[in-house]
N, C-alpha and C positions, 0 to 999 in steps of 0.2 A: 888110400881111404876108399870104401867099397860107395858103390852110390847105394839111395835107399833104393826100397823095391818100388817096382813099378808102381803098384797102388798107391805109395805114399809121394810120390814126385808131383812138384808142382802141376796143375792142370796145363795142359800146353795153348788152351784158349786165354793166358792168364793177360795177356796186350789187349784182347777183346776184353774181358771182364773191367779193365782200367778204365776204359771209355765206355762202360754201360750205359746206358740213359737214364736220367731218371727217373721219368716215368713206367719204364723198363725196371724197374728195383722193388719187390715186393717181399721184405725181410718178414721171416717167422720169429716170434719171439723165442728166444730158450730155456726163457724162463718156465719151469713147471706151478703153473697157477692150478689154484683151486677153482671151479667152475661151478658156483650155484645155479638152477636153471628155478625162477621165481615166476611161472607160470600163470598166475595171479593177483594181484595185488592184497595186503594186508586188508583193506575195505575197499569196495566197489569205491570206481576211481570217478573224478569227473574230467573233462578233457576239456578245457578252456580256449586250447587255441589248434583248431583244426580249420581245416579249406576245403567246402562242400561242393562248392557252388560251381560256377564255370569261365567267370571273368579270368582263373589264371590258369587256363585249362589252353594246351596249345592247339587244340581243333574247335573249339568252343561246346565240347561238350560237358556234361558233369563228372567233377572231379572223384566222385562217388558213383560208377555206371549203375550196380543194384543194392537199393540203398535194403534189401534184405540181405543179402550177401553181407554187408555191412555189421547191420545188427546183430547176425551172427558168430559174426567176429567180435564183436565189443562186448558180447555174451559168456565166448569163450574165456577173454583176456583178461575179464573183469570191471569193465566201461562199462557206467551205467549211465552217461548221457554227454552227449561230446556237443561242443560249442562250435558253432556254424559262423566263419567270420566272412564270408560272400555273400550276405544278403543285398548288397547295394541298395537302387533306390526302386522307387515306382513299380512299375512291372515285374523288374528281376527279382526285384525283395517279396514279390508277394507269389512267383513260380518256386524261389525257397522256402517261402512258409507253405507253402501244399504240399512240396515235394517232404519234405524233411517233419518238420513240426506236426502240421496237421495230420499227417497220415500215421506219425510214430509219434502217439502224444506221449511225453517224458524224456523222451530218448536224445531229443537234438532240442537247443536254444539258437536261433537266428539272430545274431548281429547286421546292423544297416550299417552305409558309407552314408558319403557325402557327392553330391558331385562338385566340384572345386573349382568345376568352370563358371559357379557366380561370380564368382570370385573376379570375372572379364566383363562384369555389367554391375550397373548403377546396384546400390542397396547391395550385398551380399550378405551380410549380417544379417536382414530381415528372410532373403529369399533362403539362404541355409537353416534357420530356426525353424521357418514353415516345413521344408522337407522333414528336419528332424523331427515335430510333432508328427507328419504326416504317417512315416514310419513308425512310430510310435505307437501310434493308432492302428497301426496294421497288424502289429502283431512285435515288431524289434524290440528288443531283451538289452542290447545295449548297441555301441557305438565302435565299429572298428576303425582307426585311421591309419593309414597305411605309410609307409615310410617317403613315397611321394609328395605328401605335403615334408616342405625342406627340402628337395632336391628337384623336383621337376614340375613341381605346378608350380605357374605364374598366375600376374593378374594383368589388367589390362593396358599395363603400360610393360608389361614381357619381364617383371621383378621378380624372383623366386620369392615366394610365400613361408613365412616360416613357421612353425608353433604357434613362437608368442604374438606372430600379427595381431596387432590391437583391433582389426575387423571378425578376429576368430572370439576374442574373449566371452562376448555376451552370447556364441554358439556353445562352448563348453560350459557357461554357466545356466545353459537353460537343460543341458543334458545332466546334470545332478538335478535340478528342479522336475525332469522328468521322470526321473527314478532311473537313468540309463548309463550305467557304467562304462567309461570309455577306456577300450582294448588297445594303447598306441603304443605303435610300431614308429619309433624316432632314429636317422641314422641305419648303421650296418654294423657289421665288425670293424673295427679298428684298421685292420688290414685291408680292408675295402675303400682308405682314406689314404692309405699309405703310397710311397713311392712304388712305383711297377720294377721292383730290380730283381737282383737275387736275393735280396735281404727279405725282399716280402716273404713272411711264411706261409702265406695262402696264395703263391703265387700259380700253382699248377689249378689251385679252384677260378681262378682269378682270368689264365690263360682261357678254359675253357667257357667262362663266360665273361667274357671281356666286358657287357655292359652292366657288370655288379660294380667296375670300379670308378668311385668319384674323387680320383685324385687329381683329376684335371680341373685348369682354372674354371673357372663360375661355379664352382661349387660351393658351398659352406663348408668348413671343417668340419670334424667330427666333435673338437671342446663345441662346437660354434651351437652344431646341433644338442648338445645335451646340454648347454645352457638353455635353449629355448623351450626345451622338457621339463627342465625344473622351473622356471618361472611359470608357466601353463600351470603347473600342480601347483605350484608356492598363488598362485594369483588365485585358484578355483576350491578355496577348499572344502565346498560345499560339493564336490563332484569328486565320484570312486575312478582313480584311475588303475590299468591293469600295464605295467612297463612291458611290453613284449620283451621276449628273450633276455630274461633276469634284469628288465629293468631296460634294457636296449644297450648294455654296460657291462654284459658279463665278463672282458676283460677286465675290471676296475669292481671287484667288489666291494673296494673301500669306499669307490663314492656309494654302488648300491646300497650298500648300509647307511649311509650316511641322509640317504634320500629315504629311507625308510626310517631312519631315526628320526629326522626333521617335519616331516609331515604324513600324521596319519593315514591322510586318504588317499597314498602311493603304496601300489600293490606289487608283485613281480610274478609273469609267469615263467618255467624254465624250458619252454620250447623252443627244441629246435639248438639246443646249448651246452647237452651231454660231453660235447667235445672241449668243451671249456670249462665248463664246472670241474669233471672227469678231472682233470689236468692240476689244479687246485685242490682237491678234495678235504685237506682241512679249513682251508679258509668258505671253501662252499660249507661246509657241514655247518661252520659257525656263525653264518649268515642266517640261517635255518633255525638255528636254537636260538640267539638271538631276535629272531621274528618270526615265531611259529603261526604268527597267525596270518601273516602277509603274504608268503607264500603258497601259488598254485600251481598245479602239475596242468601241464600242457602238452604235447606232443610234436605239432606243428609236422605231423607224417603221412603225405597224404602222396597216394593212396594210403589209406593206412596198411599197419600192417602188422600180423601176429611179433615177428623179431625185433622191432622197436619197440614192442609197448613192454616184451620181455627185457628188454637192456633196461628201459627205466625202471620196470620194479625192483632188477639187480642193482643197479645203481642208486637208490634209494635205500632199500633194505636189507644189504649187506654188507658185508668186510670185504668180497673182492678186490683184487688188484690186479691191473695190468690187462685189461681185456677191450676188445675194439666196440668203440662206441657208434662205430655203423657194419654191424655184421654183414657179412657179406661183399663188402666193397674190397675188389685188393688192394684199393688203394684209398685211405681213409681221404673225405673228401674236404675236412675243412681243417687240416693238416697234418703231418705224418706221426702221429703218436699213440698208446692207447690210455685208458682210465682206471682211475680209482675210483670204488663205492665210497658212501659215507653214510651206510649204516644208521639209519635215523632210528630216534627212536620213538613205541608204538603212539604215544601221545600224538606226537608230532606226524606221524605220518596221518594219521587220520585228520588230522585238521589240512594235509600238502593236497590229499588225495581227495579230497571231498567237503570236509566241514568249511572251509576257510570260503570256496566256491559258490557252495548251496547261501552261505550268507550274504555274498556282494552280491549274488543273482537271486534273491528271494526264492530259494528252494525248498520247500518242505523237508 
């Protein structure tokens, strides 16, 4: 028997290729895809859930260096006004409202926090509602809460605080009284709940930042945490809420849906969750048509950035398949697969992009 030709013979590094690393492994797909390039969106879009500010900025500057640089990019992509969720409180909420608001009237809406160290002193109920009107009056558009309350704020006997603490109730109930739609971020990904093994599949995003993971004891679960999300909404329904990242549930569309079906004044944005919806793409698509009016386009890409805001309007407004939902990464970061679009249609996307927005934030 002849041997094959050299070209064709196994590679002789093939003992090395056995033990590659994983993170060393950066497969091309072979599939030939079709590649829409959707440089625009169907209607100027609005951007719900973006980070301006500088509390999560790791030098403490702003996460936006020139905010004309900015505009001009949102000009390009077809942004015509991005939601500012770092306003926090006092001071900081009112160097966001000069920086962003006041100087580009239309362009950016500043959302306040809370700070949740009342929470460690007498009355908090009282001293939280006072901030909230205070902000209020300064100029905040609505209410961010960040995934912190449930995992790491305490109160003054060192208790994790959750949602539904019955000292928070008459705070969310006075932020619909205010006209101020509250943006909460409840929980993580599922996998950020999960055992640390091989089985995690967000284990190499998980490696790299070790403090995403709350699988260690004193934590809440993650059921633990979305029950305290829907009781918050089931308890307030006189107050808009907005579910950060499809609801804070994008693995489980069935409950999303279900929390959208049950109570009107629960919203979803899909920032930040292309890698998830993507993966899903009929059952995302029919969440969508089923509640065209609930959902909002977000982005959660900060810096922003011209290639993000192109993958969402692909992913909205096409039939592609198979293509990576964080361009440019060799290694996709919230884990190793790529997406399908799901092709909305025009109705619907104008209400994703804008109409659904302009209405929970009084937009003209």
């Amino acid at each position: 028997m002849t041997s094959p030709p050299a070209d064709l013979a196994p590679p002789t590094n093939m003992a090395e290729l056995a033990d590659l690393r994983l993170r060393d492994y950066a497969p091309v797909p072979a599939v030939r895809r079709h590649e829409t390039l959707v440089a625009r969106p169907l209607v100027p879009a609005i951007d719900v859930h973006n980070h301006l500010g500088r509390w999560l900025s790791d030098d403490g500057h702003w996460l936006a260096p020139d905010v004309s640089v900015l505009c001009d990019l949102m000009d390009e992509v077809g942004v015509a006004s991005m939601v500012n969720l770092d306003g926090r409180w006092g001071d900081e909420l009112a160097a966001n409202l000069e920086r962003y608001d006041a100087r580009h009237p239309g362009r950016f809406i500043t959302f306040c926090h809370l700070d949740w160290a009342a929470l460690r002193h007498p009355d908090p109920t009282s001293a939280l509602i006072s901030s909230l009107r205070r902000s209020r009056a300064a100029g905040a558009r609505g209410l961010k809460v960040w995934k912190d309350l449930g995992l790491t704020v305490t109160d003054g006997q060192g208790r994790v605080v959750l949602p539904d603490d019955s000292r928070l109730a008459d705070v969310f109930r006075a932020a619909g009284e205010l006209g101020l739609p509250v943006l909460i971020h409840t929980a993580d990904p599922v996998a950020f709940f999960a055992p640390l093994d091989a089985r995690n599949e967000r284990l190499e995003e998980l490696v790299a930042n070790p403090s995403w993971w709350f699988g260690a004891p004193g934590y809440p679960t993650f059921d633990r945490l979305m029950e305290a999300l829907e009781a918050v909404v089931a308890a307030t329904p006189g107050t808009t809420f907005i579910g950060a990242h499809v609801g804070c549930a994008a693995e489980d569309l069935g409950w999303v849906g279900r929390m959208l079906t049950r109570y009107p004044n629960f919203h979803i944005d899909i920032g930040g969750r292309l890698g998830e919806l993507g993966r899903q793409p009929r059952a995302a698509r029919r969440l969508v048509v089923e509640h065209p009016d609930r959902v909002l386009f977000g982005s959660d890409s900060f810096p922003p950035s011209r290639e993000v805001f192109h993958t969402y309007w692909r992913f909205l407004e096409t039939e592609d398949e198979c293509f990576p939902y964080a361009p440019g990464c060799p290694v996709p970061p919230q884990g190793r697969w790529d997406i399908a679009a799901i092709d909305l249609p025009p109705d619907m996307l104008r209400q994703v992009y804008a109409g659904n927005a302009r209405r929970l934030l009084g937009l003209s």
